[in-house]
C-alpha positions as semicolon CSV with decimal commas, in nm:
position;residue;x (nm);y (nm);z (nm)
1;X;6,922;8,456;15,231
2;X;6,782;8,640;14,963
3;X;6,824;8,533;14,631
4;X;6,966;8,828;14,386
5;X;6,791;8,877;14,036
6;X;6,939;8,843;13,709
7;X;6,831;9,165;13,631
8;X;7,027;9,326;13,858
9;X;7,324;9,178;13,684
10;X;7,295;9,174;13,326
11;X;7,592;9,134;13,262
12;X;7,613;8,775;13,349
13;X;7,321;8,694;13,125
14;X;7,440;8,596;12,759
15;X;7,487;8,814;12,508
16;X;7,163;8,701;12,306
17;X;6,935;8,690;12,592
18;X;7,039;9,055;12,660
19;X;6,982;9,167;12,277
20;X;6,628;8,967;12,309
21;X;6,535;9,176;12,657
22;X;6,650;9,511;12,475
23;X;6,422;9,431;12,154
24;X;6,118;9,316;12,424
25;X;6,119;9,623;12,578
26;X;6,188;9,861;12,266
27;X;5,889;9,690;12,089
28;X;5,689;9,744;12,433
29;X;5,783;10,116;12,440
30;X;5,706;10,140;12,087
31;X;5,349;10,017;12,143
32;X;5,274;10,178;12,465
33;X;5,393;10,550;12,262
34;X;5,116;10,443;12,006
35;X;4,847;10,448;12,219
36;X;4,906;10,787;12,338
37;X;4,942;10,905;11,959
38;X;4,556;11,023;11,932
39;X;4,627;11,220;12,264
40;X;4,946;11,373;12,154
41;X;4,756;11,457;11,785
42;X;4,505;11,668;11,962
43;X;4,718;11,828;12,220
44;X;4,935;11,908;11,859
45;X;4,586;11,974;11,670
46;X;4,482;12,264;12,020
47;X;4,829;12,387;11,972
48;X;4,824;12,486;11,633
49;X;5,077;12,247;11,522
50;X;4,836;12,174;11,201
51;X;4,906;12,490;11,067
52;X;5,284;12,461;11,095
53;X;5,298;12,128;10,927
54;X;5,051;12,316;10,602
55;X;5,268;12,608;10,619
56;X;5,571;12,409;10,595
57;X;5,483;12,126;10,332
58;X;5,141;12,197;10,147
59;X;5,172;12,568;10,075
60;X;5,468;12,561;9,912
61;X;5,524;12,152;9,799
62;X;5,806;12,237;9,581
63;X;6,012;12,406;9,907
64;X;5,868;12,095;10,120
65;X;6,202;11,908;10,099
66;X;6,384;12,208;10,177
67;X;6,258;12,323;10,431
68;X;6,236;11,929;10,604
69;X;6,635;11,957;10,545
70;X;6,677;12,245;10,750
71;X;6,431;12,112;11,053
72;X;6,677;11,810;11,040
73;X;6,995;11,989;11,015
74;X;6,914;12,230;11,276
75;X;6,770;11,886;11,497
76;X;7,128;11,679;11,412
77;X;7,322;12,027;11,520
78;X;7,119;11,985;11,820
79;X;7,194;11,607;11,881
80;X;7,576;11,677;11,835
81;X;7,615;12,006;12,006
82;X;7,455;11,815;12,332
83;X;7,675;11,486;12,263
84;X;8,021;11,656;12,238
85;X;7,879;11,851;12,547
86;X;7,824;11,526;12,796
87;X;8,122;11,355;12,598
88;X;8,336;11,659;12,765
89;X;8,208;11,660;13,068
90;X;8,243;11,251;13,097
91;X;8,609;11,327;13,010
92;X;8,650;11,595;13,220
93;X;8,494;11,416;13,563
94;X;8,532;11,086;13,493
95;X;8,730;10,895;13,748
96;X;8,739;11,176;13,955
97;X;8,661;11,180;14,321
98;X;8,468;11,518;14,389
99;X;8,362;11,509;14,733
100;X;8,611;11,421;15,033
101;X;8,521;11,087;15,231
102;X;8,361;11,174;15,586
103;X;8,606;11,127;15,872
104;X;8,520;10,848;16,070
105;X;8,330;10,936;16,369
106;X;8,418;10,793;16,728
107;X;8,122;10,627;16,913
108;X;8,214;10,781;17,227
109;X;8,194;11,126;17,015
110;X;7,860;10,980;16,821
111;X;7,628;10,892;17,128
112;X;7,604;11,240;17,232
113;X;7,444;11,323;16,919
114;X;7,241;11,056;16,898
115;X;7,119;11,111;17,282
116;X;7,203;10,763;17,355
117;X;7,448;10,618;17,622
118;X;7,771;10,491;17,504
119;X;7,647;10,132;17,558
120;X;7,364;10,192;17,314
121;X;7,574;10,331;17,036
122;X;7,781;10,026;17,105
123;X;7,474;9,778;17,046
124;X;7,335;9,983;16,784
125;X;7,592;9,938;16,564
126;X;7,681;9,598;16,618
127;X;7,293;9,467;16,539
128;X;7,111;9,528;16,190
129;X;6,844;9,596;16,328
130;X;6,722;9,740;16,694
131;X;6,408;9,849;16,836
132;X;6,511;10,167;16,975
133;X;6,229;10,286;17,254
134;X;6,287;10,696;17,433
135;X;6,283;10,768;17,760
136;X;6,065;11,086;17,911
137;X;6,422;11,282;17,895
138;X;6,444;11,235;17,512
139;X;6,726;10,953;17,563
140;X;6,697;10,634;17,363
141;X;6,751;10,317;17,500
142;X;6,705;9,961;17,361
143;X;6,474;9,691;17,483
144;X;6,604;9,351;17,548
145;X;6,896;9,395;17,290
146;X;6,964;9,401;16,925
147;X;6,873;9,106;16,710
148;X;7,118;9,050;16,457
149;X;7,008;8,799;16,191
């Protein structure tokens, strides 16, 4: 028997050991993002993103503020015009069922497909696992029977 992990389940891990994990990794995250700073400055400095940042605070210093107001309004219009968007939608779909369940197919009606005999199907679904070998005709067939541990 395999033994599940805790992370798999976090909610039966206490409330501080979760908070503790979630600083762990942001701090991780954080660090890992810094050493990629000098790449992201150049690929900013080859862009021309230099220039943007003089035209927008050392040309004019006294319009500096300003014009970093409007950058973050237009970014926090952006942030809430995408949050009410995926708030809607998670209203909208949530708790609905939007594809039908598949009808449940006979395993006289299956082994066909499968180009197996009945008695295969039959075997094949009762194991977890099979060694399925073909014949020359394309027809499966197992070998000394399905283990099922």
């Amino acid at each position: 028997m395999k033994a599940e992990f805790i992370i798999n389940r976090p909610h039966r891990q206490p409330p501080l050991q979760r908070t503790m994990f979630t600083l762990i990794t942001m701090v991780a995250w954080t660090l890992w993002i810094s050493l990629w700073l000098p790449v992201l400055t150049m690929i900013a400095w080859l862009l021309g993103l230099e220039d943007a940042f003089k035209q927008l605070g050392l040309m004019h210093p006294m319009h500096a503020a300003n014009d970093l107001s409007i950058v973050l309004s237009i970014a926090v219009v952006c942030a809430l015009s995408m949050g009410s968007w995926s708030q809607y939608n998670r209203f909208r779909f949530a708790g609905k069922q939007r594809r039908r369940g598949n009808r449940t197919v006979d395993i006289t009606e299956m082994a066909p497909a499968l180009a197996a005999s009945v008695e295969t199907a039959h075997r094949l679904r009762a194991g977890k696992r099979s060694v399925i070998h073909f014949a020359q005709d394309g027809w499966m067939f197992l070998d000394g029977g399905v283990t099922s541990d």
